[in-house]
C-alpha positions, 0 to 999 in steps of 0.5 A: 532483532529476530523474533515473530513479528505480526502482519497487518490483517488483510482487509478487503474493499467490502470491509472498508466502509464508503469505498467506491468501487473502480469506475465509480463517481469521486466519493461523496464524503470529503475532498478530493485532491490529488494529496490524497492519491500521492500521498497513499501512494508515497506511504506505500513508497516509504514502506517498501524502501523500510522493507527492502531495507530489512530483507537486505540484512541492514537491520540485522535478524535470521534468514528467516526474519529477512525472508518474511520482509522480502515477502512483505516487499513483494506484497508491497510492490503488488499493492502499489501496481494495484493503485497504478492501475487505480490511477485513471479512476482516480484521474477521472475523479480529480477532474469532477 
């Protein structure tokens, strides 16, 4: 299993149509329920756990290959301390 993998495009908050920026009122589009929030944050879960998985050699491939998962892991971690921290908005949304 070695081989170059591609990595999602990095996409920011500007380049995401109807975002909300932190502090905001709950958008105005659709529902929002507290599925929406665990369920983001449950896929990010998921992804790590993946991720982890393969940086720790379970899937086989080079050091090189298991280094750039342990990368993606660290970039996963970060994104989901990032939505921790995102969690009074989303609290405060919740409650409208």
């Amino acid at each position: 299993m070695t081989g170059s993998h591609s990595r999602a495009p990095q996409v920011t908050r500007s380049e995401l149509p109807n975002q909300p920026e932190a502090g905001s009122s709950a958008p105005s589009s659709g529902a929002v329920d507290e599925s929406a929030f665990t369920g983001m944050f449950a896929g990010h879960v998921g992804v790590a756990a993946w991720e982890l998985w393969v940086a720790c050699g379970h899937r086989g491939g080079s050091p090189a290959y298991r280094a750039g998962f342990a990368q993606r892991l660290r970039e996963s971690v970060n994104a989901m301390a990032v939505m921790r921290e995102a969690l009074p908005t989303w609290v405060t949304w919740l409650k409208a």
